[in-house]
ROVEXVO-242246 format. One record per residue (C-alpha): residue number from 1; residue in three letters; x, y, z. Coordinates in pm, 1 decimal, always signed. Example, Ala and Ser with C-alpha at 12.3 -4.5 7.8 and 13.67 -1.06 7.14 Angstrom:
<pts>
<pt num="1" residuo="ala" u="+1230.0" v="-450.0" w="+780.0"/>
<pt num="2" residuo="ser" u="+1367.0" v="-106.0" w="+714.0"/>
</pts>
This chain:
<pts>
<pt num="1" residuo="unk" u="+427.7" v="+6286.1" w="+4033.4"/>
<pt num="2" residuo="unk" u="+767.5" v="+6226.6" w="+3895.6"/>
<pt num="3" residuo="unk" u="+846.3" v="+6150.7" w="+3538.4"/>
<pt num="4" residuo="unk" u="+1125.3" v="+5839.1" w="+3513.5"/>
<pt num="5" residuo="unk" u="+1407.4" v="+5844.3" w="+3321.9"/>
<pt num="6" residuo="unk" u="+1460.3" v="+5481.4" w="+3247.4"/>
<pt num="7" residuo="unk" u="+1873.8" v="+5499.3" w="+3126.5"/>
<pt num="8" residuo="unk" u="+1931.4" v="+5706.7" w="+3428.8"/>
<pt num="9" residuo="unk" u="+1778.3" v="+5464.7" w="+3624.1"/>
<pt num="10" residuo="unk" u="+1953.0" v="+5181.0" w="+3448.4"/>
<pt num="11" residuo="unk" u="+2301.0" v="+5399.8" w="+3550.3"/>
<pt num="12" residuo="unk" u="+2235.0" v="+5369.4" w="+3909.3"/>
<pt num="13" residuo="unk" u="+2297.3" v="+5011.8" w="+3944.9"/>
<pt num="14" residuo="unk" u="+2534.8" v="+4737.3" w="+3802.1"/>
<pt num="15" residuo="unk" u="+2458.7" v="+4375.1" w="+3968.1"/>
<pt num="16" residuo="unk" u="+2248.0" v="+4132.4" w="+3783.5"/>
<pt num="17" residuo="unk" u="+1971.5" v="+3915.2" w="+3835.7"/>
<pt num="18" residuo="unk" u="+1830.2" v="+4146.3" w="+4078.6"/>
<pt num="19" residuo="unk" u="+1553.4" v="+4370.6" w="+4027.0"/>
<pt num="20" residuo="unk" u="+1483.8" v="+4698.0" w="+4142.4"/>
<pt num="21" residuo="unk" u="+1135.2" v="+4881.0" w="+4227.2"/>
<pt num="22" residuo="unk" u="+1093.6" v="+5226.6" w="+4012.0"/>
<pt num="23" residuo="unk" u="+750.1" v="+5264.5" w="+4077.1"/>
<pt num="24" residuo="unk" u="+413.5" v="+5128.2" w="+4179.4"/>
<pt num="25" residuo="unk" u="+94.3" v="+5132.8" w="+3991.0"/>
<pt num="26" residuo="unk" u="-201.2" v="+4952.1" w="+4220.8"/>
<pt num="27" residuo="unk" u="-73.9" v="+4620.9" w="+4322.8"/>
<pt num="28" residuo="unk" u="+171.2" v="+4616.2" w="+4056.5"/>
<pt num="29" residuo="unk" u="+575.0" v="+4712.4" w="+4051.0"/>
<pt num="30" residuo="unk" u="+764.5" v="+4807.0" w="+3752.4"/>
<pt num="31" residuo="unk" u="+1102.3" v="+4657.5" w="+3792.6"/>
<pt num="32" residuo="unk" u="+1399.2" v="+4739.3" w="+3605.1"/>
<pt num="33" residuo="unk" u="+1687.3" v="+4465.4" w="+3588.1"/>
<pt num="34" residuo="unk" u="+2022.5" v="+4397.7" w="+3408.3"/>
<pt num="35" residuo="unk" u="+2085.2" v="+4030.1" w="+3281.4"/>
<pt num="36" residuo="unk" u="+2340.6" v="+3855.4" w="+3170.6"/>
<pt num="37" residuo="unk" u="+2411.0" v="+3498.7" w="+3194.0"/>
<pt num="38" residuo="unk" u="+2145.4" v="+3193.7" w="+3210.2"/>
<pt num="39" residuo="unk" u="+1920.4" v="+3265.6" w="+3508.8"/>
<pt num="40" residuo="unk" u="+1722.7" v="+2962.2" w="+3657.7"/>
<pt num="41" residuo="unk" u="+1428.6" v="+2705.7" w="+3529.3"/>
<pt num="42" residuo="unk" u="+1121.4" v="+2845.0" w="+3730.3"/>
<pt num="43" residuo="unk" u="+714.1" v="+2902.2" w="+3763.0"/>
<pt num="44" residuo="unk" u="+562.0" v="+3180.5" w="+3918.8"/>
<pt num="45" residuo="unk" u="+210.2" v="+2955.0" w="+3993.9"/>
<pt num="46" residuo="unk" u="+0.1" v="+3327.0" w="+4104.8"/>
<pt num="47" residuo="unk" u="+162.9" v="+3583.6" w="+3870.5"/>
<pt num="48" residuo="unk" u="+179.8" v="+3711.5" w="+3522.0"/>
<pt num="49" residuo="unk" u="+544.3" v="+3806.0" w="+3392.3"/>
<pt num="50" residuo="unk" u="+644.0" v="+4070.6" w="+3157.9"/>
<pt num="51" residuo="unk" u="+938.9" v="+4127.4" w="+3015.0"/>
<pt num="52" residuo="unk" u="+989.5" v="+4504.7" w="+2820.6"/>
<pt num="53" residuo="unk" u="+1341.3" v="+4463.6" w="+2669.9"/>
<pt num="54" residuo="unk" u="+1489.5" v="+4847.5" w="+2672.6"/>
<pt num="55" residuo="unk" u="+1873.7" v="+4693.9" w="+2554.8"/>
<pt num="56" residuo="unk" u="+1973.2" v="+4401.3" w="+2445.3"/>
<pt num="57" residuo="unk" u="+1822.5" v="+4082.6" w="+2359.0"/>
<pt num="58" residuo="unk" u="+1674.0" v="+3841.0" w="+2557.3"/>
<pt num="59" residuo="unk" u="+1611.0" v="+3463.9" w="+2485.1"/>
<pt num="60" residuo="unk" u="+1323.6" v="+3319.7" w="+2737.2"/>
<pt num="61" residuo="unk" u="+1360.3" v="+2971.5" w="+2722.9"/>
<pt num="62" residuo="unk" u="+1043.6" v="+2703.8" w="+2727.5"/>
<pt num="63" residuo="unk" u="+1046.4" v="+2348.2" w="+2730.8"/>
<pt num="64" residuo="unk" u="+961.0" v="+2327.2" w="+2371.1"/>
<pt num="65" residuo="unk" u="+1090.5" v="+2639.2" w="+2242.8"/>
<pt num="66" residuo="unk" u="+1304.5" v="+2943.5" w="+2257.3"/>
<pt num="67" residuo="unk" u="+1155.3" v="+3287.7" w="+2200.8"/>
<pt num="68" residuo="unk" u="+1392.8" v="+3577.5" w="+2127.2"/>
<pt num="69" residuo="unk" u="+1268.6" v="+3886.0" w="+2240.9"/>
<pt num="70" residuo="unk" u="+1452.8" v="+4210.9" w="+2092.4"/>
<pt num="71" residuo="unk" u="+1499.1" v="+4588.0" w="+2206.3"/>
<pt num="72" residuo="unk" u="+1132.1" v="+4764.0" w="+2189.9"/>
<pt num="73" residuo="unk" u="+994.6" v="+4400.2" w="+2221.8"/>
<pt num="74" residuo="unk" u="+804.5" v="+4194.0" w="+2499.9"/>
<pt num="75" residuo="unk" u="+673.7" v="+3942.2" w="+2600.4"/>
<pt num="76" residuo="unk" u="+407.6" v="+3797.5" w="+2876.1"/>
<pt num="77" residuo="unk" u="+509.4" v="+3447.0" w="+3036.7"/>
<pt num="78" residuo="unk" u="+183.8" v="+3332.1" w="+3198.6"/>
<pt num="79" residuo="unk" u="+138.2" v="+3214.8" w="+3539.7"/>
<pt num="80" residuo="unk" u="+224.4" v="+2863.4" w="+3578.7"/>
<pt num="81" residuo="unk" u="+434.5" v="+2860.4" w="+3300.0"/>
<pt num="82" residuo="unk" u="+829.0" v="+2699.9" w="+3346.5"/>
<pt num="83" residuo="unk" u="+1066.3" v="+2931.4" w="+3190.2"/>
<pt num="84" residuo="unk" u="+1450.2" v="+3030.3" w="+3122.8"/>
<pt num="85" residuo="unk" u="+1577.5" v="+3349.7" w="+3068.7"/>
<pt num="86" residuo="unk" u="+1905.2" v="+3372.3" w="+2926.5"/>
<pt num="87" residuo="unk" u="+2091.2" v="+3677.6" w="+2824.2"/>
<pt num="88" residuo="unk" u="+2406.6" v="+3608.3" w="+2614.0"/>
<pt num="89" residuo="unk" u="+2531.6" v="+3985.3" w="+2633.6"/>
<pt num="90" residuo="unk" u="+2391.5" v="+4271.1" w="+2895.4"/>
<pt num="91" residuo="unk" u="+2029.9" v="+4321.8" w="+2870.9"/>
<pt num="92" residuo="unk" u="+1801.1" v="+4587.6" w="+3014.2"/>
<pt num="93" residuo="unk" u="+1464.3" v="+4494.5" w="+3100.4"/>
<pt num="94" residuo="unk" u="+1165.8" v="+4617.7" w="+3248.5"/>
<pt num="95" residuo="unk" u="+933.1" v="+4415.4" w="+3455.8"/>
<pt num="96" residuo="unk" u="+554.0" v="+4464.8" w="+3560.9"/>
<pt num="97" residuo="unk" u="+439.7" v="+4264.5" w="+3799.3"/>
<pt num="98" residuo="unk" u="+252.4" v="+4180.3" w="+4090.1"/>
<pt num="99" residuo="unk" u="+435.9" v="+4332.8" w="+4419.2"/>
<pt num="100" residuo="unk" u="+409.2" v="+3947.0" w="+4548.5"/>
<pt num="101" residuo="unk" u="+664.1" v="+3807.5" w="+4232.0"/>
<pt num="102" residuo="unk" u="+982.4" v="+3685.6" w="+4348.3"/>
<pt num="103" residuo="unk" u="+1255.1" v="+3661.3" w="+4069.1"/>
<pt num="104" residuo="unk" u="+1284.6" v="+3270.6" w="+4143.9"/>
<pt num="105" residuo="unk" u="+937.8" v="+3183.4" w="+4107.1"/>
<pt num="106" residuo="unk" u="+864.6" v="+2859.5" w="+4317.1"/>
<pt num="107" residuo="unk" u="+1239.0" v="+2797.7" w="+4327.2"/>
<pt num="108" residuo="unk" u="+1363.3" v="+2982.7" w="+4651.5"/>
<pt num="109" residuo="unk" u="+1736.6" v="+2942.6" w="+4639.5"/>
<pt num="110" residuo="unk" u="+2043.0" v="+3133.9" w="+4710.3"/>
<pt num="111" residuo="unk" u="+1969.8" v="+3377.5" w="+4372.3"/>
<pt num="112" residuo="unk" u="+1637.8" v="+3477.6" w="+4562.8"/>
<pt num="113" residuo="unk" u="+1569.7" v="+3868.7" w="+4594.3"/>
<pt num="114" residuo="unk" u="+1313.0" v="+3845.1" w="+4917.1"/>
<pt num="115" residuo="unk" u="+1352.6" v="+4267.1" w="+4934.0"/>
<pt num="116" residuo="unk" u="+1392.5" v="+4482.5" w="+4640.0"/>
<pt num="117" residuo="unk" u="+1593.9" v="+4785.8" w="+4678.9"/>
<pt num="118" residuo="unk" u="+1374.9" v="+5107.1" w="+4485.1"/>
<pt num="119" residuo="unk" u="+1574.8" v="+5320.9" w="+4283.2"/>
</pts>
């Protein structure tokens, strides 16, 4: 048993888009990520998403509205849900999820992250 130092973790790695295991709890991963940019329009059909915004701010996009999540905020995307996330600066998230999740969803494409590195 290990305590986490999240910006430490955050230090270790630069690329974006791609998540990174931290820890486990159960069937469950907490991911950290960086984002920057407009990801992809995607579903995850089985999972729950959660997005913990550490730095930044983070717009997830829906088909009939935005939702602009701050630092200290987050927010649950339910399963089956279509969603954007778009970061116009850096942001630092962190993710629980199912260990199943891929970052694309449905959508298995060239941004796919089939193995996640743990940090």
């Amino acid at each position: 048993m290990d305590k986490v130092n999240i910006k430490e973790k955050f230090d270790l790695f630069q690329e974006y888009w791609s998540p990174k295991v931290a820890g486990e709890i159960n069937d469950m991963q907490v991911k950290f990520a960086k984002l920057k940019g407009e990801f992809l329009w995607h579903t995850h059909e089985n999972e729950d998403e959660m997005f913990l915004v550490i730095k930044g701010e983070l717009i997830i996009r829906f088909r009939d509205r935005d939702v602009l999540v701050n630092e200290g905020e987050f927010l649950i995307v339910p399963k089956g849900v279509e969603h954007l996330p778009i970061a116009e600066e850096e942001v630092h998230v962190l993710l629980l999820e199912p260990k199943s999740t891929l970052n694309t969803g449905e959508e298995v494409n060239e941004r796919t992250v089939s193995h996640l590195d743990y940090i």
